[in-house]
C-alpha positions in Angstrom: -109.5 -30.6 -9.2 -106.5 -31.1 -11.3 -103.4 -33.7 -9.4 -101.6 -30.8 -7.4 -98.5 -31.8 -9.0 -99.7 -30.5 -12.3 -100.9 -27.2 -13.1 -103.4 -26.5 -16.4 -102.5 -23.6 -18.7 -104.8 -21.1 -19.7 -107.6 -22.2 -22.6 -106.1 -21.6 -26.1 -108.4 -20.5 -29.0 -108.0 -23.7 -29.9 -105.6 -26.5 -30.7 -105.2 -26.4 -34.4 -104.6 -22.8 -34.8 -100.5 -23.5 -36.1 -99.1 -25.9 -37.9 -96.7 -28.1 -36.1 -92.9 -28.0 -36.6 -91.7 -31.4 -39.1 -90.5 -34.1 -36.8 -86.6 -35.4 -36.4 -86.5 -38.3 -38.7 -85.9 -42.1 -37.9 -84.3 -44.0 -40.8 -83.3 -43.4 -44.4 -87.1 -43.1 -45.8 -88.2 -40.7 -43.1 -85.4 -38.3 -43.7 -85.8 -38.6 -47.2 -89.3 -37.3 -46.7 -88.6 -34.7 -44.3 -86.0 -33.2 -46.4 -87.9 -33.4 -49.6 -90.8 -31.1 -47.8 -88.1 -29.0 -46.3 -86.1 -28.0 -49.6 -90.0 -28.7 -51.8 -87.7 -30.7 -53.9 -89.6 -34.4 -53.7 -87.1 -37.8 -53.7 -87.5 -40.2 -56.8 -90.0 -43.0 -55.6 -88.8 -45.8 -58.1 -84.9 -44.5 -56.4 -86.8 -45.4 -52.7 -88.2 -48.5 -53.6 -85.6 -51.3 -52.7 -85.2 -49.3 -49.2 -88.9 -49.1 -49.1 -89.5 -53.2 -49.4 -86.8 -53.9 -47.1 -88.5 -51.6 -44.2 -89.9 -53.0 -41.5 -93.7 -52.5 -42.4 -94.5 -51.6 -38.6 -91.0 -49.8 -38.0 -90.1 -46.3 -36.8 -88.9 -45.3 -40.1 -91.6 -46.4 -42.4 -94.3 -45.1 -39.8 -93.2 -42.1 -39.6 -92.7 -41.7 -43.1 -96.3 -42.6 -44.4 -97.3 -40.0 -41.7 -95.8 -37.1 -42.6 -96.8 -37.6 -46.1 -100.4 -38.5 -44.6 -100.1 -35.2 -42.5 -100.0 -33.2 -46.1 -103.3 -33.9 -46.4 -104.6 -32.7 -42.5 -103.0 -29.6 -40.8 -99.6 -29.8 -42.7 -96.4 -28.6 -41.3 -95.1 -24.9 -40.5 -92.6 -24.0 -43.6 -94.0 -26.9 -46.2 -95.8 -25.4 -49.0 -99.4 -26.7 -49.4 -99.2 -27.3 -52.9 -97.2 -30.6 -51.9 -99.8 -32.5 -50.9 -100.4 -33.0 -54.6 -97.2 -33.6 -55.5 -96.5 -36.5 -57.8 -93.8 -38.3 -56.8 -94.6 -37.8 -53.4 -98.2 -39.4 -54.1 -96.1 -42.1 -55.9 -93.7 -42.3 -52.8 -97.1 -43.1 -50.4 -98.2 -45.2 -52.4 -95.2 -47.6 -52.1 -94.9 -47.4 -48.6 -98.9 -48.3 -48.4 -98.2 -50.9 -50.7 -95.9 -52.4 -48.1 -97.8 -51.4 -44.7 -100.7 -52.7 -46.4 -99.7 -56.3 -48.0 -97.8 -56.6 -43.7 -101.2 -56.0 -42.5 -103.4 -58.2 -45.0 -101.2 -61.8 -43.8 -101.3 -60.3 -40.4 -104.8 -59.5 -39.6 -106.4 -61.6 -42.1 -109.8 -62.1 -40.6 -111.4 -65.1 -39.3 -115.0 -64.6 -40.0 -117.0 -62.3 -41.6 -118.3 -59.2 -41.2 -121.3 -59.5 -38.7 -119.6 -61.8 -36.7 -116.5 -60.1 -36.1 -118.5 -56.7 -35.1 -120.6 -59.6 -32.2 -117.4 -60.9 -31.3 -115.9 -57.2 -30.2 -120.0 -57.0 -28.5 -118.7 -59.6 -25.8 -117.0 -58.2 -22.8 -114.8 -60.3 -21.1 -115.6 -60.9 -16.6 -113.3 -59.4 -14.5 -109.8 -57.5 -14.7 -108.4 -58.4 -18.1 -104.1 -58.2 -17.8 -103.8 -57.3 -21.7 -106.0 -54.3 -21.4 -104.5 -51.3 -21.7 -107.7 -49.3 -20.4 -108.3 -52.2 -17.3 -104.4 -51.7 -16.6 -104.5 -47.7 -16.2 -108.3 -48.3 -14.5 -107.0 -49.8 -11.5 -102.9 -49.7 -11.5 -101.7 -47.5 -13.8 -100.6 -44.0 -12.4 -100.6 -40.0 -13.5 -97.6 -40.0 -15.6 -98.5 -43.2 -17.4 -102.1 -41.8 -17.8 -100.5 -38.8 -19.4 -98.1 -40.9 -21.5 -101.4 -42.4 -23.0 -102.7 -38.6 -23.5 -100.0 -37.5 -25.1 -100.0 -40.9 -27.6 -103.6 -40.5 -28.1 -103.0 -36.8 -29.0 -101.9 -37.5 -32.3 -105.4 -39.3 -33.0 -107.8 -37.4 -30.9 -106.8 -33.7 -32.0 -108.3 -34.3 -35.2 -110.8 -37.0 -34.2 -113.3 -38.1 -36.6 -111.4 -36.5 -40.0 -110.1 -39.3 -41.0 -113.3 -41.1 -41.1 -114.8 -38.1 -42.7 -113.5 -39.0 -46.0 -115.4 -42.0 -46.6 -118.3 -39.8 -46.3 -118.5 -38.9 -50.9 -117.8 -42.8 -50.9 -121.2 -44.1 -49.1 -125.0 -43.4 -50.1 -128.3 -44.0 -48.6 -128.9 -45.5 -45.3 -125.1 -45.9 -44.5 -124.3 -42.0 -45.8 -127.2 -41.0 -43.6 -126.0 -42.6 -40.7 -122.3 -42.1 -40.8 -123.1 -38.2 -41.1 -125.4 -38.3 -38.1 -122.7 -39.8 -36.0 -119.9 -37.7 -37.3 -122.0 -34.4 -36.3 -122.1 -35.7 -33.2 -118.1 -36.0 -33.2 -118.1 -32.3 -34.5 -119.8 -30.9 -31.8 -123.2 -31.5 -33.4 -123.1 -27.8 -34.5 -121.5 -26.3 -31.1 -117.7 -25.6 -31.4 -116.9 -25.9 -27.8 -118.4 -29.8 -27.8 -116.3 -30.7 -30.7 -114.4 -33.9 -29.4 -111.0 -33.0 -30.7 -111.5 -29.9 -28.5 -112.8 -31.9 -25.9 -109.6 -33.8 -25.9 -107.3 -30.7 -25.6 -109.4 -30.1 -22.6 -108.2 -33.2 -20.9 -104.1 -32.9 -21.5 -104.7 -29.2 -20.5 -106.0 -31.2 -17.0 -102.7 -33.7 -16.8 -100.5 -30.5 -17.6 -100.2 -31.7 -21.1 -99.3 -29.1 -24.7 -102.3 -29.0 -26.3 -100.6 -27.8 -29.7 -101.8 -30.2 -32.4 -99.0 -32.7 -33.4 -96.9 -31.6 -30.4 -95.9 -35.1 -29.6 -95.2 -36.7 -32.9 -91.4 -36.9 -31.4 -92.3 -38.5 -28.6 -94.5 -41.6 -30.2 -93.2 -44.8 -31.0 -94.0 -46.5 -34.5 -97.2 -48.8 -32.7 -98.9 -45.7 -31.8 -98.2 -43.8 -35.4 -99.8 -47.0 -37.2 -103.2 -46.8 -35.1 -103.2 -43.5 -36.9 -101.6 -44.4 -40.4 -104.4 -47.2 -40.6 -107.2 -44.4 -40.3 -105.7 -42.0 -43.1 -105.0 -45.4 -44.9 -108.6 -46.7 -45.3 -110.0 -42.8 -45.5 -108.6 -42.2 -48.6 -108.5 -44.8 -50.9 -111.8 -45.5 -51.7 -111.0 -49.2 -52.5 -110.5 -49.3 -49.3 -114.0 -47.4 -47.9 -115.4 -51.3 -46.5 -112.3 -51.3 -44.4 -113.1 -48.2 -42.7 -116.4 -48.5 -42.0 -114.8 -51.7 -40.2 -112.6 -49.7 -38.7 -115.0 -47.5 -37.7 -117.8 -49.6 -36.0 -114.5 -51.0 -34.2 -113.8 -48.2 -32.9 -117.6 -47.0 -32.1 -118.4 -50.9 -30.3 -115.3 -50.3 -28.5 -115.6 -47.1 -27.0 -118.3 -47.3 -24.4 -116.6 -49.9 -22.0 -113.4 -48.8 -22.6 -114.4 -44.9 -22.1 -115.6 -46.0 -19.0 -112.5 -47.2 -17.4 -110.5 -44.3 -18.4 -113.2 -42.3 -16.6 -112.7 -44.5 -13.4 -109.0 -44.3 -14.0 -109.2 -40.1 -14.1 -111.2 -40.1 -11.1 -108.8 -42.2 -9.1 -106.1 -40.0 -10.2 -107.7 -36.8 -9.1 -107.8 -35.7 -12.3 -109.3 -32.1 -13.4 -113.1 -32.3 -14.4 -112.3 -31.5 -18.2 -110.0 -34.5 -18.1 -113.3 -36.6 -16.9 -115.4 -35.0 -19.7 -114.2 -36.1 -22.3 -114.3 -40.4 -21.5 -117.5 -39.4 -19.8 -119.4 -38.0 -23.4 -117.9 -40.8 -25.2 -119.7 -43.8 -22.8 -122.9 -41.8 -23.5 -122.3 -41.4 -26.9 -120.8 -44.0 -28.3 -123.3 -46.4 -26.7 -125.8 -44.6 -28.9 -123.3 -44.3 -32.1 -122.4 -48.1 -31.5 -125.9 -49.2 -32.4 -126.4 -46.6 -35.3 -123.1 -48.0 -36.6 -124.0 -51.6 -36.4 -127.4 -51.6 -37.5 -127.2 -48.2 -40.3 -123.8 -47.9 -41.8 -122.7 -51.4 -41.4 -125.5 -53.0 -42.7 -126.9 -50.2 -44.9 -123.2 -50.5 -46.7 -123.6 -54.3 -47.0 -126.9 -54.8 -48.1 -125.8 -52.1 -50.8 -122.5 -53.5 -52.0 -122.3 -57.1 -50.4 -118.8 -57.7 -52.2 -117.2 -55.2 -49.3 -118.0 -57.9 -46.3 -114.3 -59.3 -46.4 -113.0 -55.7 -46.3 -115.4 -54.7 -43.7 -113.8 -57.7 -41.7 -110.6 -56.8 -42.1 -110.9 -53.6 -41.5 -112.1 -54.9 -38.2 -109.4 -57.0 -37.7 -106.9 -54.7 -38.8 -107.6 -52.0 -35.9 -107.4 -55.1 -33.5 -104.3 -56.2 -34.6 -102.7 -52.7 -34.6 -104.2 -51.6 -31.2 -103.4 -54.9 -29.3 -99.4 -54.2 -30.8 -99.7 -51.1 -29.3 -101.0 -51.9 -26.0 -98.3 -54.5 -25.6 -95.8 -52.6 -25.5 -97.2 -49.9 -23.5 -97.9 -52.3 -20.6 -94.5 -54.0 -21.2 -93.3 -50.8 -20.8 -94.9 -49.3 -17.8 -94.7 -53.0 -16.3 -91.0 -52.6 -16.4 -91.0 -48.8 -15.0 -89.9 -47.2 -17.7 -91.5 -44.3 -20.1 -93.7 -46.1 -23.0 -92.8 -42.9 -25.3 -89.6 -42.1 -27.3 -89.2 -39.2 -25.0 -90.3 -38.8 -21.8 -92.4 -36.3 -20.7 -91.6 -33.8 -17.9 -93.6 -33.6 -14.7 -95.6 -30.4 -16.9 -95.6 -29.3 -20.5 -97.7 -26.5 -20.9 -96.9 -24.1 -22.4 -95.6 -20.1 -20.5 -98.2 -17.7 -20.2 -99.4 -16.2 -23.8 -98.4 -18.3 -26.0 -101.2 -19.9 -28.0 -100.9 -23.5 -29.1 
């Protein structure tokens, strides 16, 4: 049974069915984005570019910025006309910002080793309770309303899982094509709407009392959560870039299992609806499986294809380290310190009144 505090809402359709609202901006790039897809009239990138390399590469503004214009390309936003996601200027405005997001993260999360290595050393799970851990923290300390703090962050990632790492899907072939599609069906729902993990996920904030509307909580995330997602959409669609997201990807896929596991316990402990439990409960079944067709098919079925990528394989791997161990940081800093991990706290419920459909 759900926490009694909370109560779910009724079962949408489903939670992509409107567009979300554009956010509030944070800074001079994001309003300059927001506005251009407001009024359809785009800004002058060159005009942006000083402001752009003087932006904190990880910062509210720039974050937010690369994800609306990201967002164009996903569910878009209520009002902005679709024929802006192929825009020139504002293809010419992403790019800059990526320019700069990228070059931060390439001196940042340079990688130490190479590709196979890196994927053994995520293999290797540390004895015991580990402090830093942000899935060990909520296991066995970490309470409802920071568990649905995490939701709601997640949210922005896990309402569309697996799109972003659709799109390197035209950019692979053979044995690593192959693969990749088999565990991306999976993630779809492996032909079964109601098993498709973004709908999984809705299931679980509808448990914690959560809106289930896609992009509901864009407001409410910091810039660390916004670049676990920016990274994603990043790799996906460059296809320069399609070595760093398979890294990114068999990150994600070694990670899962143990870390699924945890957040099962943590639901459990919490008294959590049994929706909120399915969804961390499929992914330790099915990323244990996923983790070895990643490893042993895409990885190495991309490698022994184009061997040049290894570098960008490990970076993308150390890239989505670097990004998540920024975010989880300051979430346990945070909630270490009793105080809400997201730009705006969330109220003890926030579904939505009866008929409405998210």
């Amino acid at each position: 049974m759900a926490p009694r505090h909370l109560k779910p809402s009724p079962r949408p359709p489903e939670s992509r069915t409107r567009q979300p609202e554009l956010p509030v901006p944070r800074g001079d790039l994001s309003s300059r984005v927001i506005a251009a897809l407001g009024d359809g009239i785009p800004p002058d990138p060159l005009a942006q570019q000083r402001g752009i390399t003087a932006a904190k590469p990880y910062g509210e503004d720039l974050q937010l910025a690369l994800y609306v214009l990201y967002e164009l390309h996903y569910q878009g936003f209520q009002g902005v006309d679709p024929e802006l996601e192929w825009e020139p200027g504002l293809l010419a405005l992403r790019r800059l910002l990526e320019q700069h997001f990228l070059a931060a993260l390439r001196l940042d999360a340079a990688p130490q080793a190479d590709a196979a290595q890196a994927l053994a050393d995520l293999q290797i799970e540390p004895a015991g309770h580990q402090a830093g851990s942000v899935s060990h923290y909520l296991e066995r300390d970490g309470d409802t309303g920071q568990f649905r703090e995490y939701a709601a962050l997640r949210s922005l990632y896990h309402l569309k899982e697996a799109d972003p790492h659709a799109w390197v899907i035209p950019r692979l072939h053979g044995r690593a094509k192959a693969a990749m599609v088999a565990v991306e069906y999976d993630e779809f729902g492996a032909g079964r709407a109601e098993n498709i993990h973004a709908g999984l996920f809705a299931d679980l904030m509808r448990d914690l009392g959560l809106e289930t509307a896609y992009g509901h909580y864009l407001d409410a995330a910091p810039a660390a959560a916004l670049a676990t997602v920016n990274v994603m959409s990043l790799f996906g669609l460059h296809r320069s870039l399609r070595g760093a997201l398979v890294g990114h990807f068999a990150t994600v896929e070694i990670t899962s299992s143990p870390g699924s596991r945890r957040l099962a316990n943590a639901l459990r402990r919490l008294d959590a609806g049994p929706a909120a439990q399915r969804f961390y409960d499929e992914h330790v079944e099915a990323d244990a499986v996923h983790e070895q067709v990643v490893r042993h098919e895409v990885v190495d079925g991309l490698l022994r294809a184009e061997p040049f990528l290894d570098g960008d394989v490990a970076f993308g791997v150390s890239a989505t380290g670097f990004l998540e161990d920024r975010l989880g940081e300051q979430l346990l800093t945070r909630w270490r310190q009793g105080r809400s991990a997201l730009l705006r706290p969330l109220p003890d419920t926030d579904t939505p009144p009866q008929g409405d459909t998210p």
